[in-house]
VEXMI-394732 format. One record per residue (C-alpha): x, y, z; chain. Coordinates in steps of 0.1 Angstrom, whole numbers, plus 2048, in hexadecimal, padded with zeros to 3 digits. Each point is the difference from the previous one (the first is absolute). Layout:
N
+------+-------+-----+-----+
! east ! north !  up ! mol !
+------+-------+-----+-----+
!    X !     Y !   Z !   A !
...
+------+-------+-----+-----+
This chain:
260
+------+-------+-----+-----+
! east ! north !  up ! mol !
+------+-------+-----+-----+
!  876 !   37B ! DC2 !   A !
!  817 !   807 ! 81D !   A !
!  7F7 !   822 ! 80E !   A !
!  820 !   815 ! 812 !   A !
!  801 !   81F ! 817 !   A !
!  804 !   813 ! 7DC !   A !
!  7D9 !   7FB ! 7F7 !   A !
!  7F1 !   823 ! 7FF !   A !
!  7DB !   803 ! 7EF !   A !
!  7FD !   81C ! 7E6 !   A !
!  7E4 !   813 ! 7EF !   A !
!  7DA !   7F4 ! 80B !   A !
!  7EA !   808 ! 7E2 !   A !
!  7D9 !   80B ! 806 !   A !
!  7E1 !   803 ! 7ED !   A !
!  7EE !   824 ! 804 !   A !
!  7E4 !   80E ! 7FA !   A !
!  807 !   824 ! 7F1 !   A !
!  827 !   802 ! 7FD !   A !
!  801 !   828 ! 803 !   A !
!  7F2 !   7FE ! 823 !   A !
!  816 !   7E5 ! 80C !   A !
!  81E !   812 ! 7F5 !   A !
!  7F4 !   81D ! 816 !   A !
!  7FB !   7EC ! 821 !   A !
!  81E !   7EB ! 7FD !   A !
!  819 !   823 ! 7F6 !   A !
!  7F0 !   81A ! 81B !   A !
!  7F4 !   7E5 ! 81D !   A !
!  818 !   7E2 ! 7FE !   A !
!  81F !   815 ! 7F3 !   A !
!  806 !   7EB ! 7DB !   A !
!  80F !   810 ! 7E4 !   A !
!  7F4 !   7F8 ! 7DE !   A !
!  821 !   7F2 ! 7EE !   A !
!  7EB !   7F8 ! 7DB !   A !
!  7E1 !   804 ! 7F2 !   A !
!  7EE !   7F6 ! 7E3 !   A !
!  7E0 !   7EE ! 7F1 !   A !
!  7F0 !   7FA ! 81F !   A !
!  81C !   7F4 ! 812 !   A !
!  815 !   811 ! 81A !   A !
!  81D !   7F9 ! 816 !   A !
!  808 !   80C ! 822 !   A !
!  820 !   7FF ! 816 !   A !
!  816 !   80F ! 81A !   A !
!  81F !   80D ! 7F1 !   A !
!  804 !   7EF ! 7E0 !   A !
!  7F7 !   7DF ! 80C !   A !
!  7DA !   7F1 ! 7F5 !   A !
!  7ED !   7F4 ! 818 !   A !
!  7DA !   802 ! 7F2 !   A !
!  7F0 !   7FC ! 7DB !   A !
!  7DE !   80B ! 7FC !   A !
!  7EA !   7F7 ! 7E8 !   A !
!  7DE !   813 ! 7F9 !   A !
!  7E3 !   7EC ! 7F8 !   A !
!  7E3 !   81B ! 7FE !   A !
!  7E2 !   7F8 ! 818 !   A !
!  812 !   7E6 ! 810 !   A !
!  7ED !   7F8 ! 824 !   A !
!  813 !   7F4 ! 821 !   A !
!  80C !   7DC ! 805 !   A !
!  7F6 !   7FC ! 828 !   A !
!  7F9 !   7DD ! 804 !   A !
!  813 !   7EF ! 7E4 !   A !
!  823 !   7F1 ! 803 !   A !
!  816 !   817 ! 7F6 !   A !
!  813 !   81E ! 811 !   A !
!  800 !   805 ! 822 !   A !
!  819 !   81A ! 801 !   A !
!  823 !   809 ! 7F3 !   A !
!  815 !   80F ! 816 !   A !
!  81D !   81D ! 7FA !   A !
!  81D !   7FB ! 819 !   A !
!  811 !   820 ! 808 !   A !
!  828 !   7FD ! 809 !   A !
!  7FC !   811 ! 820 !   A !
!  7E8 !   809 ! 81E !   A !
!  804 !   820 ! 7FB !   A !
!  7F3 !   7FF ! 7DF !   A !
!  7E2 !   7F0 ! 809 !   A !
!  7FB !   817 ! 81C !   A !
!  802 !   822 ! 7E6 !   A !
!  7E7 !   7EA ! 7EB !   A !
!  7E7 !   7FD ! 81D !   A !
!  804 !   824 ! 80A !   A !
!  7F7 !   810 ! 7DC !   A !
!  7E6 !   7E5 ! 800 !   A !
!  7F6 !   811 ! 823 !   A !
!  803 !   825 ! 7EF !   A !
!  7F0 !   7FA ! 7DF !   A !
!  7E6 !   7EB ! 808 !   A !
!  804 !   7D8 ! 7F2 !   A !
!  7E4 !   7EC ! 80D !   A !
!  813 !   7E3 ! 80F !   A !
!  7EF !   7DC ! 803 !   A !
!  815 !   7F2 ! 81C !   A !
!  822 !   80A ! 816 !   A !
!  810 !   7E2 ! 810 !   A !
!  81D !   7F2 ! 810 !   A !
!  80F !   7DE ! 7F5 !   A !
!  81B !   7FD ! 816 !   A !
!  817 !   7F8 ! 7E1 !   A !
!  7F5 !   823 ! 7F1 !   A !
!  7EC !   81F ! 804 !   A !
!  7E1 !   803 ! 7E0 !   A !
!  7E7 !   817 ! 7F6 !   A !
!  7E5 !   7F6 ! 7EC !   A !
!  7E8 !   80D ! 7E3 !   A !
!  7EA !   7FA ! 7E2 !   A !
!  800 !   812 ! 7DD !   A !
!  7E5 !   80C ! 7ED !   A !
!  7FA !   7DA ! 7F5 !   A !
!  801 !   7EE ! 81E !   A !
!  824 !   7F7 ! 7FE !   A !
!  814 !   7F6 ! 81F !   A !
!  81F !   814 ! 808 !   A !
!  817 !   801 ! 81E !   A !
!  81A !   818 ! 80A !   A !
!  818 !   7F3 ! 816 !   A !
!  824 !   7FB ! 810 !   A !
!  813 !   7E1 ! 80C !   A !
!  806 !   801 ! 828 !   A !
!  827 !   7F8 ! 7FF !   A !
!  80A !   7D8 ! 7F1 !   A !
!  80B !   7F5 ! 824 !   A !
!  7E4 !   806 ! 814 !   A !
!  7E9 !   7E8 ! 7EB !   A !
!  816 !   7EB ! 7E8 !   A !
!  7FF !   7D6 ! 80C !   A !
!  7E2 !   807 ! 811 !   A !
!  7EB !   811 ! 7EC !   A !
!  7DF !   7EA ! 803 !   A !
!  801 !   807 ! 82A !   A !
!  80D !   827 ! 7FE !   A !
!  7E3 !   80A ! 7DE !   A !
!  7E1 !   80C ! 80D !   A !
!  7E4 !   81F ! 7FE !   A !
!  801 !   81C ! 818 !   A !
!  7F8 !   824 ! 801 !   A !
!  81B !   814 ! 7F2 !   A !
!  80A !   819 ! 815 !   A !
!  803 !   81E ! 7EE !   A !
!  80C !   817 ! 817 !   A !
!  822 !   7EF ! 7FF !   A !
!  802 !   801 ! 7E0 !   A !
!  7F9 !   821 ! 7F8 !   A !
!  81D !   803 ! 81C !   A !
!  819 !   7F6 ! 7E3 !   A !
!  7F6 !   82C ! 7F2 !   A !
!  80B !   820 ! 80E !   A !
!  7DB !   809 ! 7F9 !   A !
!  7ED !   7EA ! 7ED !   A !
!  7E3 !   821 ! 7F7 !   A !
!  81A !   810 ! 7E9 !   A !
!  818 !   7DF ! 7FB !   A !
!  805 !   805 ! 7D5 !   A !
!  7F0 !   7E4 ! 7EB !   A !
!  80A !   7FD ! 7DB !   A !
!  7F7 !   7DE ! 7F9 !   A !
!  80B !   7DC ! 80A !   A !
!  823 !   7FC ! 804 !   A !
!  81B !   7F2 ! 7E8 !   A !
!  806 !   7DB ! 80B !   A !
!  7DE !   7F9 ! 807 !   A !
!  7F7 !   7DF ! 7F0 !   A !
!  7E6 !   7E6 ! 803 !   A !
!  7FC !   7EB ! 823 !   A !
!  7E9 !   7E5 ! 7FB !   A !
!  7E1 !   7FB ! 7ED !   A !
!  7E5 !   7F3 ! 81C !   A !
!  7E3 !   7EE ! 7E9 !   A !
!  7DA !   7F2 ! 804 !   A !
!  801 !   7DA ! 7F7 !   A !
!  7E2 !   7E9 ! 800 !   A !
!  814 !   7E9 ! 817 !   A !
!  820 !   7FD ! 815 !   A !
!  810 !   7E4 ! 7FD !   A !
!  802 !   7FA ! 7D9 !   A !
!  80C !   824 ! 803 !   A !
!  81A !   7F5 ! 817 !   A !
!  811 !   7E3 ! 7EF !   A !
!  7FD !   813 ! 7DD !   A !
!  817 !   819 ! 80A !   A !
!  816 !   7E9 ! 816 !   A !
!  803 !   7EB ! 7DF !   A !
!  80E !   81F ! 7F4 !   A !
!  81C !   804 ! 81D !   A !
!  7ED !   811 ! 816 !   A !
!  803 !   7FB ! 826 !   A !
!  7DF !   805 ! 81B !   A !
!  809 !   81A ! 819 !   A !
!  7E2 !   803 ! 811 !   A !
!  7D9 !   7F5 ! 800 !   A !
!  7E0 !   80E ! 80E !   A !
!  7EC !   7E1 ! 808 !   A !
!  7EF !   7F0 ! 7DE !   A !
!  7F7 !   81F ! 7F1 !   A !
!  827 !   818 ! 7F5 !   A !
!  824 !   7F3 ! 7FF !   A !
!  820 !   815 ! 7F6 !   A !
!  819 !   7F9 ! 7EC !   A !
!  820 !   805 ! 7F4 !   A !
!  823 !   7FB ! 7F4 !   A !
!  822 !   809 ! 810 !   A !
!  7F3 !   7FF ! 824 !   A !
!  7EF !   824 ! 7FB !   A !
!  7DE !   801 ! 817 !   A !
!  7E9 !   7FC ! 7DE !   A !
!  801 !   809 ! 7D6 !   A !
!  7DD !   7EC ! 7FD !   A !
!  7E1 !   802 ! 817 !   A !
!  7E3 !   7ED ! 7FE !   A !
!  7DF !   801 ! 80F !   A !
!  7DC !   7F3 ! 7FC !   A !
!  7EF !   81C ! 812 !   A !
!  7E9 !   80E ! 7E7 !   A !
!  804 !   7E4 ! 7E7 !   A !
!  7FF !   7D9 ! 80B !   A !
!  7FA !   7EC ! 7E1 !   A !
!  7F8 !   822 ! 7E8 !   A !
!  813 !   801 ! 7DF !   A !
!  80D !   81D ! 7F0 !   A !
!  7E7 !   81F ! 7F5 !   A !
!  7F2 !   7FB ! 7DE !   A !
!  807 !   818 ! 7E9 !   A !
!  7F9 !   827 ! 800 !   A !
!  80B !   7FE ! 828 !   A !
!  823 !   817 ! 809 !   A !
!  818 !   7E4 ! 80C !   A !
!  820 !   7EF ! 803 !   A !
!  80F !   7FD ! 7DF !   A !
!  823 !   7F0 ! 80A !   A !
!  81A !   805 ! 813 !   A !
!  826 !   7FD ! 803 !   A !
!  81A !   7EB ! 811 !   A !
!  824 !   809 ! 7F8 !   A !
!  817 !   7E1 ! 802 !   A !
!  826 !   7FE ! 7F6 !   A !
!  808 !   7E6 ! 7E4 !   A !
!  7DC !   7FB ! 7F8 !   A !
!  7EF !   801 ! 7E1 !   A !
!  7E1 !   80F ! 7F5 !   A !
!  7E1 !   7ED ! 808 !   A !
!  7DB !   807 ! 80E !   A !
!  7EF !   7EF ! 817 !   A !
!  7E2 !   7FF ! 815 !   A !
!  7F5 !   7F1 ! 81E !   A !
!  7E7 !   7EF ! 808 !   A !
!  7E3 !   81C ! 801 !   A !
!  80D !   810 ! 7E0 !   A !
!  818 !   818 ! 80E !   A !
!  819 !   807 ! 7E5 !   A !
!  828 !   807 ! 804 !   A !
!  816 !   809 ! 7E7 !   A !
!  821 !   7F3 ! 807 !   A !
!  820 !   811 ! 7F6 !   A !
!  823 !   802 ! 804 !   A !
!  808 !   817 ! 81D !   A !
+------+-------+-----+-----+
């Protein structure tokens, strides 16, 4: 498959434990709106464009420590966006999991009710990072008092959900090991753009900083999460010209691929 600037990944779909609660969190904390609903399944998006499918499977437990979903991650179009997000985070109360700066972009991090991964975040601009995205990517504090800079006054700054244009960034997964990972998805037209010794690499297509991570942290040589666990269902890359397939790599993490 060769892989173009044009490669966009669409809706992630998740296993959840109690579907009602998840549609709560994700609509009042994260800022989704619910564009369909029925028989257990719902989908959520910014605008009119889907970006997750959840799927409720009652009493289903937590997948830490299994391949699967590290986190997805929701790019926002503009800093400013990510800055309102972050102050009616501030003002309503979201428990965060992480703020960081990556040099290539600003992110925000979280879990849902299951455990899920999710990142909030917005690309620093293309020219500061692109060619030389494996020495400029790294982890820092974020400094959050410049970005809350971008508002008049982030305390009363209006929130009504995640803005139109927001679409899906990258998909960062838990493999059981890197480099298998690695030369599965450059088989697929992938290209390396950076690596964190042995244990995470990023990926992607078009020379954007990453679409895929991939790290061993929690789960070196673990296989998916048996059944009755909330988890990575599949995923989504868009590719022009393509036609429909699924794949997975090599620690069971399934793509749906589609025509973009």
């Amino acid at each position: 498959m060769e892989l173009t600037q044009d490669v966009r990944l669409g809706p992630v779909h998740l296993s959840v434990a109690d579907l009602g609660r998840s549609l709560d969190y994700y609509r009042t904390q994260i800022g989704l709106e619910t564009l369909g609903e029925e028989d257990g399944v719902a989908r959520l998006g910014a605008g009119a464009d889907e970006l997750l499918v959840l799927h409720e499977e009652p009493g289903a437990q937590p997948a830490d420590g299994y391949s699967g979903l590290y986190h997805f991650a929701l790019l926002v179009p503009t800093r400013r966006d990510l800055a309102r997000w972050l102050a009616h985070a501030a003002r309503d109360r979201v428990a965060l999991t992480g703020l960081s700066d990556h040099a290539v972009s600003e992110a925000l991090y979280l879990r849902d009710p299951d455990g899920h991964g999710i990142e909030i975040y917005a690309d620093r601009p293309r020219e500061h990072w692109e060619g030389r995205v494996g020495e400029t990517m790294t982890t820092a504090p974020l400094d959050t008092g410049s970005l809350l800079a971008q508002l008049d006054d982030p305390a009363t700054e209006p929130f009504d959900g995640l803005p139109e244009g927001t679409r899906m960034g990258h998909v960062h997964l838990r493999v059981a090991e890197i480099e298998a990972t690695v030369a599965f998805y450059r088989e697929l037209g992938f290209e390396v753009m950076a690596r964190f010794g042995g244990s995470a690499a990023f990926l992607a297509a078009g020379g954007y900083h990453h679409h895929i991570g991939a790290n061993t942290w929690e789960s070196a040589g673990r296989p998916q999460a048996p059944p009755g666990h909330a988890t990575l269902l599949s995923a989504t890359m868009l590719v022009p010209g393509a036609s429909p397939d699924e794949v997975a790599d090599p620690s069971g993490n399934r793509w749906v691929i589609a025509p973009a």
